[in-house]
N, CA, C and O atoms as CSV, one atom per row, in Angstrom:
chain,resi,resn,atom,element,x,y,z
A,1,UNK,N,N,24.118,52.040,65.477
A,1,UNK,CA,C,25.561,51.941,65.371
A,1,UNK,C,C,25.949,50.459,65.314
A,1,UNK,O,O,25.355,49.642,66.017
A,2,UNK,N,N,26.999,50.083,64.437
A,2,UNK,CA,C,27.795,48.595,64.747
A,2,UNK,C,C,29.386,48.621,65.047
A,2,UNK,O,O,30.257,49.342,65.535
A,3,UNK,N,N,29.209,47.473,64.491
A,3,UNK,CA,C,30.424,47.087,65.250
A,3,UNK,C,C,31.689,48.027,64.244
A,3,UNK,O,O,32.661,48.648,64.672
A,4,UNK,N,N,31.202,47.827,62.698
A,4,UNK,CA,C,32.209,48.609,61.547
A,4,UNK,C,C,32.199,50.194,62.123
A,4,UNK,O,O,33.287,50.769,62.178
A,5,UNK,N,N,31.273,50.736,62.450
A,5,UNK,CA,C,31.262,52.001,62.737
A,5,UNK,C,C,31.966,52.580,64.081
A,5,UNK,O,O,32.550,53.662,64.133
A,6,UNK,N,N,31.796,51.588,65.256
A,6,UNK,CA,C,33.173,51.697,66.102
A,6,UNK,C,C,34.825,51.388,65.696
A,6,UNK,O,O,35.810,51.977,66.144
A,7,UNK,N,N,34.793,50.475,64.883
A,7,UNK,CA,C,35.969,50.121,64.257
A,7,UNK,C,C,36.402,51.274,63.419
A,7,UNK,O,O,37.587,51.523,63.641
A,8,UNK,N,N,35.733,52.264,62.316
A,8,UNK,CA,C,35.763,53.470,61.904
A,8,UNK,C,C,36.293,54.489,62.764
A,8,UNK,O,O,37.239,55.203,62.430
A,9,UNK,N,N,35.679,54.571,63.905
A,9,UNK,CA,C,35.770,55.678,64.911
A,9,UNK,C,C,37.122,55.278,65.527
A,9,UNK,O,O,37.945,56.186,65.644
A,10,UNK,N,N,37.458,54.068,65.927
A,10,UNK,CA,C,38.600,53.960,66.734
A,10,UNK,C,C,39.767,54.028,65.393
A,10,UNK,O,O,40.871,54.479,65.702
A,11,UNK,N,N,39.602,53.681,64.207
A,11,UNK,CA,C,40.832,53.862,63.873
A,11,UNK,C,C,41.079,55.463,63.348
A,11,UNK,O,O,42.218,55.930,63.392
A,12,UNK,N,N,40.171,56.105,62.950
A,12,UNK,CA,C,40.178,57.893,62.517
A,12,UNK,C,C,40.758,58.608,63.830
A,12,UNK,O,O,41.347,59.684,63.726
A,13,UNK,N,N,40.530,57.828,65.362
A,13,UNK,CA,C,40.838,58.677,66.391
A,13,UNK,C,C,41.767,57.935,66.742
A,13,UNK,O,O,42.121,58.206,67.889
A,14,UNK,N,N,42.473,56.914,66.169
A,14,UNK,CA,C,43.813,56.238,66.815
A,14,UNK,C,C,44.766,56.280,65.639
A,14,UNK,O,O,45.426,55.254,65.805
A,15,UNK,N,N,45.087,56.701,64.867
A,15,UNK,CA,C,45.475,56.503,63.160
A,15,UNK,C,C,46.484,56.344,63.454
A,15,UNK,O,O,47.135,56.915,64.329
A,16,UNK,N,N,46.901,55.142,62.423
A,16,UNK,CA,C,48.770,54.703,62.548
A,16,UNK,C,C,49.476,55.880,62.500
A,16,UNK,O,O,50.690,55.685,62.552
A,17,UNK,N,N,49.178,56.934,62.425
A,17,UNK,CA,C,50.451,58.255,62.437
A,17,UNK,C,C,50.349,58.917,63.883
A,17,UNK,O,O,51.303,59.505,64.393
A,18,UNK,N,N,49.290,58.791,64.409
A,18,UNK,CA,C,48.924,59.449,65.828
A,18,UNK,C,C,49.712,58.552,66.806
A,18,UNK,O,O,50.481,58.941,67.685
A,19,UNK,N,N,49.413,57.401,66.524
A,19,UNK,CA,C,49.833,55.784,67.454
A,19,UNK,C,C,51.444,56.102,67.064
A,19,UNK,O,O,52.224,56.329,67.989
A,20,UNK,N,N,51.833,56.111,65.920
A,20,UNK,CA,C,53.546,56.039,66.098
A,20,UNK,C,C,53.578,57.293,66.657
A,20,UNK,O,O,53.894,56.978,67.805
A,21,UNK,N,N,53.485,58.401,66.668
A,21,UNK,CA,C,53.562,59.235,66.787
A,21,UNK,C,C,53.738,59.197,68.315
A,21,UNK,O,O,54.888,59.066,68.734
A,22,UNK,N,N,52.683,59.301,69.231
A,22,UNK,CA,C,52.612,58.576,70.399
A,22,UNK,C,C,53.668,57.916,70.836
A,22,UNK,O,O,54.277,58.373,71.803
A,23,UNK,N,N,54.100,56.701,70.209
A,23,UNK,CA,C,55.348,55.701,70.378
A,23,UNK,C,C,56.336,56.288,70.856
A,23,UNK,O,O,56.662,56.334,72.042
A,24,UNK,N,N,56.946,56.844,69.797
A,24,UNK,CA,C,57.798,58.238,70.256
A,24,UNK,C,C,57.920,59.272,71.322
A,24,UNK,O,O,58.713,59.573,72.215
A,25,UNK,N,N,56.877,59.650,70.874
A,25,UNK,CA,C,57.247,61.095,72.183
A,25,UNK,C,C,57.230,60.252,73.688
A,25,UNK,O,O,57.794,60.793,74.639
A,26,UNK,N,N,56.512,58.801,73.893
A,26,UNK,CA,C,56.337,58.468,75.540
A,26,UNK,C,C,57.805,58.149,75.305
A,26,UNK,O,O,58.656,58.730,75.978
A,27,UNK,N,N,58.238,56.997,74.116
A,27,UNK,CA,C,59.514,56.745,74.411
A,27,UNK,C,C,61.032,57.121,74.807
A,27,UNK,O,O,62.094,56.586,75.125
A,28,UNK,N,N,60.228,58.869,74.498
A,28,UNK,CA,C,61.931,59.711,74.589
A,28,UNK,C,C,61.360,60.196,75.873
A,28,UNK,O,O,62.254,60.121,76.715
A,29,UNK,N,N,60.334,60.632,76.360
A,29,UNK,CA,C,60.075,60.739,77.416
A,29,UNK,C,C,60.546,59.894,78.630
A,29,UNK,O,O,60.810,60.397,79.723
A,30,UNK,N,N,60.609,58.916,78.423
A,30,UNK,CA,C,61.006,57.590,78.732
A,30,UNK,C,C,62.661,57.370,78.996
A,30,UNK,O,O,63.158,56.611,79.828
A,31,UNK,N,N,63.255,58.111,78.199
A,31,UNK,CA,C,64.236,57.249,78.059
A,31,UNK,C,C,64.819,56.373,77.189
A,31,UNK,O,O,66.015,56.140,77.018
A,32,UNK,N,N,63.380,55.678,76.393
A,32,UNK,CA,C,63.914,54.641,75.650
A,32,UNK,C,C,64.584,54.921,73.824
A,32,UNK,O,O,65.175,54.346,72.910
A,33,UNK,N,N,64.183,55.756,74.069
A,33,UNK,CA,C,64.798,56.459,72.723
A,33,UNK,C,C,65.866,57.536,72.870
A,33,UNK,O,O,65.864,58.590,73.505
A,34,UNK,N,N,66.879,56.894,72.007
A,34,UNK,CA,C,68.353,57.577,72.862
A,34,UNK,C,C,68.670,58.120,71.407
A,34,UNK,O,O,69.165,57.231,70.713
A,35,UNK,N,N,68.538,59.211,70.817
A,35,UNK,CA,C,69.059,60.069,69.710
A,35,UNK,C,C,68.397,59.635,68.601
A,35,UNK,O,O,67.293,60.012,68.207
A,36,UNK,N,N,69.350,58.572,67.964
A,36,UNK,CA,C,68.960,57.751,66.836
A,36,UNK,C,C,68.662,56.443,67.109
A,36,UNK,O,O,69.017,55.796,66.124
A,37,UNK,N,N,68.141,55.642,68.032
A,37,UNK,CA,C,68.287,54.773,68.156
A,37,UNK,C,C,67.440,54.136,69.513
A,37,UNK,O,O,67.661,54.307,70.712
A,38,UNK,N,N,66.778,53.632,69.079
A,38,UNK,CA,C,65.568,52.815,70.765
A,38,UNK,C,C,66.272,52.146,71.547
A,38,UNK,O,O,66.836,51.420,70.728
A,39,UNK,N,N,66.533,51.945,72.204
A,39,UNK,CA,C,67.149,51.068,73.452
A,39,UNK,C,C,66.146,50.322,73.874
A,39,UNK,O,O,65.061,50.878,74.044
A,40,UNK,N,N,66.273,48.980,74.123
A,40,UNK,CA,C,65.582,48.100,74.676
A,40,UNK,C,C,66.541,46.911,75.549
A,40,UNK,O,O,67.502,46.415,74.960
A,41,UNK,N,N,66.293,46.581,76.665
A,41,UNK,CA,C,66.488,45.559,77.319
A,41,UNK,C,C,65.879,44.043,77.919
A,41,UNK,O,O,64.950,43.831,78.699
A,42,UNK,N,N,66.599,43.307,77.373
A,42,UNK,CA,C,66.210,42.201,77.425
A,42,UNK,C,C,67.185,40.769,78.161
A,42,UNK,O,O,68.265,40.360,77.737
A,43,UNK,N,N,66.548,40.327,79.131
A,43,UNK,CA,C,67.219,39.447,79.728
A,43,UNK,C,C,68.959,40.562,80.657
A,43,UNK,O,O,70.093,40.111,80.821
A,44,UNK,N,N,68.492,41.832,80.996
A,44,UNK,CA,C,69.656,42.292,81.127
A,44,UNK,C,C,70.611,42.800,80.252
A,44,UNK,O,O,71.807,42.829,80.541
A,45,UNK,N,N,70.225,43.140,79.364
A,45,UNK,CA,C,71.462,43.102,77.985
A,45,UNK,C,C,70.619,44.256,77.145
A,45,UNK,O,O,69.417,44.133,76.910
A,46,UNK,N,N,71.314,45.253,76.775
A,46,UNK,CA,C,70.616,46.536,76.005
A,46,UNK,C,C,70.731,46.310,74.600
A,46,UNK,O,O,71.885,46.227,74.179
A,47,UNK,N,N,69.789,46.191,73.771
A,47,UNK,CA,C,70.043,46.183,72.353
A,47,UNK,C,C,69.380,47.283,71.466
A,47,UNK,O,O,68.166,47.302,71.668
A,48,UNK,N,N,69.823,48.285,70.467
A,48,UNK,CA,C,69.388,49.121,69.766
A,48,UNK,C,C,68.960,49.219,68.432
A,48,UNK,O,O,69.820,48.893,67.614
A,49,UNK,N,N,67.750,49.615,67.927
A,49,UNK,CA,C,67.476,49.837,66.976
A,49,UNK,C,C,67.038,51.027,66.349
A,49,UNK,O,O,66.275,51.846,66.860
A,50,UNK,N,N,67.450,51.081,65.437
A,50,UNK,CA,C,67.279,52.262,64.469
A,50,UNK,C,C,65.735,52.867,64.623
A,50,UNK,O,O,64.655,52.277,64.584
A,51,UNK,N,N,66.100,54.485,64.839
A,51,UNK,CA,C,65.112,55.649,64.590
A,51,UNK,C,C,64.736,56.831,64.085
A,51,UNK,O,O,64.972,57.853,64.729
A,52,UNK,N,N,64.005,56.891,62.688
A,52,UNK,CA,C,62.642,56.255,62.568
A,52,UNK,C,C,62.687,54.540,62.345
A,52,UNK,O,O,63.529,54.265,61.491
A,53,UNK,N,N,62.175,53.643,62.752
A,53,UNK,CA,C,61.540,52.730,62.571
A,53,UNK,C,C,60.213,52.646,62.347
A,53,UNK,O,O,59.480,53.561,62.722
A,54,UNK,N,N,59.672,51.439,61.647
A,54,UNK,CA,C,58.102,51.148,61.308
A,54,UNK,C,C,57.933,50.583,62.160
A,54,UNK,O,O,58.535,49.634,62.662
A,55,UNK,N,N,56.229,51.649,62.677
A,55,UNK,CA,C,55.615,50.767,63.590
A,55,UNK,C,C,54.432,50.795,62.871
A,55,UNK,O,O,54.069,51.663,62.076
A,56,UNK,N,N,53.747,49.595,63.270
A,56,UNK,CA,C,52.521,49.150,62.975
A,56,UNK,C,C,51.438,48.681,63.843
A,56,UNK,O,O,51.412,47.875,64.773
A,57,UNK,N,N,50.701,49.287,63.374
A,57,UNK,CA,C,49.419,48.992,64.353
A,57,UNK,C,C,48.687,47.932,63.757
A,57,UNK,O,O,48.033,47.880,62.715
A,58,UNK,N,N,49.009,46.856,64.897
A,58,UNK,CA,C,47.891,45.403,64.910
A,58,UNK,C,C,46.697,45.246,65.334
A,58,UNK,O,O,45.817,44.480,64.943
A,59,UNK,N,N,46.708,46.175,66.332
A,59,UNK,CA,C,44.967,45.722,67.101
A,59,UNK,C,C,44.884,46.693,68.377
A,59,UNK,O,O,45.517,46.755,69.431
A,60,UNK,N,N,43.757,47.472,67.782
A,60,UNK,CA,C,43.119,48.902,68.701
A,60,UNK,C,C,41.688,47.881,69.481
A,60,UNK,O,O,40.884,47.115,68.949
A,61,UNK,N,N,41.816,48.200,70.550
A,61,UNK,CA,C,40.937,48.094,71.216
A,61,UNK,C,C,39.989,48.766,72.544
A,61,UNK,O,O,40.380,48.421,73.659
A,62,UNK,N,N,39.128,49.428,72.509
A,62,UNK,CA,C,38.317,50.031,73.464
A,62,UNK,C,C,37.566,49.353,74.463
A,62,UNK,O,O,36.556,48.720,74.153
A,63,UNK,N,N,37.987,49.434,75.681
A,63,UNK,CA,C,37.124,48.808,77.059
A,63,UNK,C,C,36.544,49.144,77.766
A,63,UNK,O,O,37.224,49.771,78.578
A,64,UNK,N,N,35.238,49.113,78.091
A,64,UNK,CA,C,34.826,49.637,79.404
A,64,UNK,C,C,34.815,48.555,80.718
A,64,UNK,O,O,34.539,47.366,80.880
A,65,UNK,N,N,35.166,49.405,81.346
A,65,UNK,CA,C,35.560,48.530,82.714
A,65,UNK,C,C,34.506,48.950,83.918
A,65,UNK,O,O,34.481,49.979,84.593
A,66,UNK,N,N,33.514,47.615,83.952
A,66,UNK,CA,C,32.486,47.829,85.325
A,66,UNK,C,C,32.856,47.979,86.422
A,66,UNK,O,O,32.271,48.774,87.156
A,67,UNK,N,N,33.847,47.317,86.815
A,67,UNK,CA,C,33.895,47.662,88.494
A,67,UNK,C,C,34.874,49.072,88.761
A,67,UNK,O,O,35.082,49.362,89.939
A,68,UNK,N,N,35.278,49.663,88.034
A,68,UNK,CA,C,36.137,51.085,88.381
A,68,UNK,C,C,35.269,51.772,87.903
A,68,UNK,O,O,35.115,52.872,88.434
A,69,UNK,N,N,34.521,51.467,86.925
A,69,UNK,CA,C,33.928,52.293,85.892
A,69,UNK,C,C,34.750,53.579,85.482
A,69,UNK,O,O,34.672,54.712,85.956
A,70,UNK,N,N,35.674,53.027,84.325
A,70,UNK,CA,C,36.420,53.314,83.402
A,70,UNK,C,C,36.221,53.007,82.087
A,70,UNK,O,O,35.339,52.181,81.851
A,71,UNK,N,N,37.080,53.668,80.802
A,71,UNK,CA,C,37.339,53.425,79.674
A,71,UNK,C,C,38.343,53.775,79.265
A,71,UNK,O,O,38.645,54.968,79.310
A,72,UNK,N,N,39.314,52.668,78.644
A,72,UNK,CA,C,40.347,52.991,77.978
A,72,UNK,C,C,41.032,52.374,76.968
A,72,UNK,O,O,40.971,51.174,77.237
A,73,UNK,N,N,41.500,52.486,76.200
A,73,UNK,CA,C,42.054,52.056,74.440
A,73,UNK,C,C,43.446,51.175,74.919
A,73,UNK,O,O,44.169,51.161,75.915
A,74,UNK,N,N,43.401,50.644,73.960
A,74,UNK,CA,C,44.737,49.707,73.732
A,74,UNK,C,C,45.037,49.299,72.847
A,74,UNK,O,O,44.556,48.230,72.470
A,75,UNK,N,N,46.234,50.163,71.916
A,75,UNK,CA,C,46.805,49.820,70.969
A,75,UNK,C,C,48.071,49.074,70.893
A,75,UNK,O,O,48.997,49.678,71.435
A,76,UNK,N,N,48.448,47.690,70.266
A,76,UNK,CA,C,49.391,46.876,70.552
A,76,UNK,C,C,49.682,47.577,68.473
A,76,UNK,O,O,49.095,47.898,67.439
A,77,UNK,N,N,50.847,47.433,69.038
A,77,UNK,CA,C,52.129,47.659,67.759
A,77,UNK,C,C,52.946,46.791,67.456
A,77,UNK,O,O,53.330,46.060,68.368
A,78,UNK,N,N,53.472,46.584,66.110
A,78,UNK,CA,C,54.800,45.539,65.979
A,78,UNK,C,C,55.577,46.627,65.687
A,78,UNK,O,O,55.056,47.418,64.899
A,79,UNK,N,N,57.127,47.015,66.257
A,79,UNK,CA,C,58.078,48.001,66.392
A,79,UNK,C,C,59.178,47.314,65.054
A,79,UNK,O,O,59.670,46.185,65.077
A,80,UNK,N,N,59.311,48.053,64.273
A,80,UNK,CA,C,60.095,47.567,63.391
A,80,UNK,C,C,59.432,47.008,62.444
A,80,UNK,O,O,60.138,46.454,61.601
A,81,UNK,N,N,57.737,46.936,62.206
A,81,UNK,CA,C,56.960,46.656,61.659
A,81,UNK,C,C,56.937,44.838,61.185
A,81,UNK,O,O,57.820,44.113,61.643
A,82,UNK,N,N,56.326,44.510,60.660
A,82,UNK,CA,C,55.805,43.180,60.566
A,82,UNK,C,C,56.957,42.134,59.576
A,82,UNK,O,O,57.191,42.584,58.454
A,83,UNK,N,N,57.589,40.926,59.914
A,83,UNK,CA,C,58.632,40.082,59.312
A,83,UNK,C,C,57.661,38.877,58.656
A,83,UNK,O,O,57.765,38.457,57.503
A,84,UNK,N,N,56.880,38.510,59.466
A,84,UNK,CA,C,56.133,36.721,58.990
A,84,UNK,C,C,54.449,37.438,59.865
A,84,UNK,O,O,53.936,38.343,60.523
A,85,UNK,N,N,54.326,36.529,59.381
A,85,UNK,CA,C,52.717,36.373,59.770
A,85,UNK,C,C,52.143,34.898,59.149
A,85,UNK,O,O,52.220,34.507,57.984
A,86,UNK,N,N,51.619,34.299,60.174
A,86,UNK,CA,C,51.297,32.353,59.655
A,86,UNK,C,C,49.951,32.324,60.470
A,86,UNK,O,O,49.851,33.041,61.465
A,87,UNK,N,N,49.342,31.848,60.237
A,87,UNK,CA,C,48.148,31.635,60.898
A,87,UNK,C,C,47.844,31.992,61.887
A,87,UNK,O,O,47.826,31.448,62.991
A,88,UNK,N,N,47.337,33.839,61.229
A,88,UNK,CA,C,47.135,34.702,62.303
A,88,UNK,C,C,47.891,35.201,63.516
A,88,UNK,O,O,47.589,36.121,64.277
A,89,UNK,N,N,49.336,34.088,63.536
A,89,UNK,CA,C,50.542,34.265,64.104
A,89,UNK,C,C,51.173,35.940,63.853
A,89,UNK,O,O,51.196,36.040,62.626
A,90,UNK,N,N,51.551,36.927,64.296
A,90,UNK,CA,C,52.746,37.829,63.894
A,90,UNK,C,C,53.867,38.042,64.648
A,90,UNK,O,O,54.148,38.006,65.846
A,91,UNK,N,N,54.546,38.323,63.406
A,91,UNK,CA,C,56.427,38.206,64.078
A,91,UNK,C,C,56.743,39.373,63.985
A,91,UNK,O,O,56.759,39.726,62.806
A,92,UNK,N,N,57.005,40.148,64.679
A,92,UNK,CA,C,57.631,41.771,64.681
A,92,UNK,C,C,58.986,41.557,64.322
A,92,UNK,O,O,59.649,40.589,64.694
A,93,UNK,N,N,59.421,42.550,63.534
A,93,UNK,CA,C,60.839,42.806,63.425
A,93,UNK,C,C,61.979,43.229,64.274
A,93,UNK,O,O,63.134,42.972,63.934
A,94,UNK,N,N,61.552,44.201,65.939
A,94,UNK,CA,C,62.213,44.077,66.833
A,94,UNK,C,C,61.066,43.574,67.892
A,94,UNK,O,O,61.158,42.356,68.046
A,95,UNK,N,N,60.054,44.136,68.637
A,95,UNK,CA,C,59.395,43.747,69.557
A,95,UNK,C,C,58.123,44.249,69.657
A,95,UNK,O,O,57.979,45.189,68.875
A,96,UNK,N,N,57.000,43.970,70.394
A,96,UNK,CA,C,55.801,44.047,70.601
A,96,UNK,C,C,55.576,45.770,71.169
A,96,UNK,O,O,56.450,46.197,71.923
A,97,UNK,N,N,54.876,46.336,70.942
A,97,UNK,CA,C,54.047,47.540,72.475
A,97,UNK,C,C,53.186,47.631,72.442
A,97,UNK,O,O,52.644,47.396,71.361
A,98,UNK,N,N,52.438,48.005,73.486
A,98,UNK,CA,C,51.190,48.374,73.642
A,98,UNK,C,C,50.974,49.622,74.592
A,98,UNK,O,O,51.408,49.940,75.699
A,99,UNK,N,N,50.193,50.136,73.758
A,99,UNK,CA,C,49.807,52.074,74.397
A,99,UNK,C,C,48.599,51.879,75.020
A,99,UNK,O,O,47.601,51.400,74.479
A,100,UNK,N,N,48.689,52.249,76.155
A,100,UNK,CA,C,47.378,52.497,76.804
A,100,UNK,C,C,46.387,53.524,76.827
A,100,UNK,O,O,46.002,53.634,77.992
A,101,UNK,N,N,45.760,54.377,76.029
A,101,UNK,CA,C,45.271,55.746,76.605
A,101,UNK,C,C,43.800,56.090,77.853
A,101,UNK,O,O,42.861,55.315,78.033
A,102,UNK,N,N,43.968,57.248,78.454
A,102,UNK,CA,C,42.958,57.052,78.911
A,102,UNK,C,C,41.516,57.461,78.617
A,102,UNK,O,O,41.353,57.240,77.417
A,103,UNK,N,N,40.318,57.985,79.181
A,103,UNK,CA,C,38.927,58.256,78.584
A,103,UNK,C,C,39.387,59.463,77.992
A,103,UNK,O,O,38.596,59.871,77.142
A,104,UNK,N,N,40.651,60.357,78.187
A,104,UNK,CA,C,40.966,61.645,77.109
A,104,UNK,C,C,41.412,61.338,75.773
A,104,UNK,O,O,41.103,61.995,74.778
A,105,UNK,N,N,42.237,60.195,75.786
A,105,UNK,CA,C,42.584,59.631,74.557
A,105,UNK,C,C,44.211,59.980,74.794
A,105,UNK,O,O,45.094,59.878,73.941
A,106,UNK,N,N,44.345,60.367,76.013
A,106,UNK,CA,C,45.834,60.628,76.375
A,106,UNK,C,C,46.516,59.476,76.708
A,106,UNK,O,O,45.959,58.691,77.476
A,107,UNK,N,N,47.520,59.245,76.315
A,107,UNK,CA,C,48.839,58.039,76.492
A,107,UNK,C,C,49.221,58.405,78.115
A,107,UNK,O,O,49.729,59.460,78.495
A,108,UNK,N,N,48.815,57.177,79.014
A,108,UNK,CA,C,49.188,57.618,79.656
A,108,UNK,C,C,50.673,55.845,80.490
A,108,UNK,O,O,51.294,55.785,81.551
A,109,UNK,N,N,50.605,55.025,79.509
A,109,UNK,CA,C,51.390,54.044,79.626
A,109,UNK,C,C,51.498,53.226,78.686
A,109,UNK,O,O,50.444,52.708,78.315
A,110,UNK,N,N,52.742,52.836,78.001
A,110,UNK,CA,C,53.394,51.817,77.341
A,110,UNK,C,C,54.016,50.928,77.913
A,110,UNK,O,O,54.970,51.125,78.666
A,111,UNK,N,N,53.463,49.663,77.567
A,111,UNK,CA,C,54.164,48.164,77.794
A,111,UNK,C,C,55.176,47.785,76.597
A,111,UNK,O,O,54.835,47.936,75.423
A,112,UNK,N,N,56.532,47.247,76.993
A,112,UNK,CA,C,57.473,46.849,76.049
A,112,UNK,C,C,57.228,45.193,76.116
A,112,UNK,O,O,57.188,44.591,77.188
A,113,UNK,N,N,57.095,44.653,75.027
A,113,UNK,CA,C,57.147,43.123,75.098
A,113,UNK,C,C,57.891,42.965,74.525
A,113,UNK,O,O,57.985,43.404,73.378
A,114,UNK,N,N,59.147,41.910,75.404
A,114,UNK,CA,C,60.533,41.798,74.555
A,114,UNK,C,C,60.402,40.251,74.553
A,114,UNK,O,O,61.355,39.553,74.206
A,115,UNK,N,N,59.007,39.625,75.010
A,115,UNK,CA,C,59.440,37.822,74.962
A,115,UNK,C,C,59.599,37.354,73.793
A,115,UNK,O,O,60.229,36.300,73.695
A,116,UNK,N,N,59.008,38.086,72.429
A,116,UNK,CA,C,58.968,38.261,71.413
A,116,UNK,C,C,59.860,38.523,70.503
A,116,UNK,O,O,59.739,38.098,69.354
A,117,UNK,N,N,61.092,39.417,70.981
A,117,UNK,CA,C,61.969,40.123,70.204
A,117,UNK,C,C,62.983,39.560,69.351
A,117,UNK,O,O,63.605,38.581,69.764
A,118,UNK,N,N,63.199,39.976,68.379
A,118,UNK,CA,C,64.186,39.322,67.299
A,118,UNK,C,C,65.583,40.083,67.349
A,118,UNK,O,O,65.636,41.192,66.818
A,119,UNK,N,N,66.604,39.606,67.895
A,119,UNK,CA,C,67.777,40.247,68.042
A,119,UNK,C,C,68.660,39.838,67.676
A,119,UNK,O,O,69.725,40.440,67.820
């Protein structure tokens, strides 16, 4: 096995439609998706964006972790999908996430990164 053939496997079992897909259902679960529209807060201050939005998947990653002895995925997204990109730099169109799943492949936490956000 290499490295392309894990990269194969993680994206057939993480596929940008599963991952947005995902996005969604934690987010209304959540809260953060209010009808038509995501809610996000930043600095105190709620700002909304349109839903469906493009999300995009930047970078899947699989870990095993020695001292719990665990494994779990981490997919970071640009929400509103991708504006600039400069030397390997990317600029999301509203803000960053990242899905956590666990050794089931179940979502079991999303991080919102708003240090990022374009509003």
């Amino acid at each position: 096995m290499t490295l392309n053939d894990i990269k194969t496997d993680l994206t057939t079992l993480f596929s940008d439609e599963r991952v947005a897909a995902d996005f969604y259902a934690f987010a209304e679960d959540d809260g953060i998706v209010r009808g038509d529209h995501i809610r996000c807060e930043v600095s105190g201050q709620d700002f909304f964006f349109p839903v469906p939005t493009e999300i995009t998947v930047l970078t899947r990653v699989c870990q095993f972790n020695h001292y719990c002895e665990s494994t779990e995925a981490r997919i970071v997204v640009a929400v509103g999908g991708v504006v600039d990109e400069r030397c390997g730099i990317v600029t999301p169109r509203y803000f960053f996430a990242k899905l956590f799943y666990n050794e089931d492949c179940e979502v079991y936490s999303v991080d919102i990164d708003t240090s990022e956000a374009r509003l």
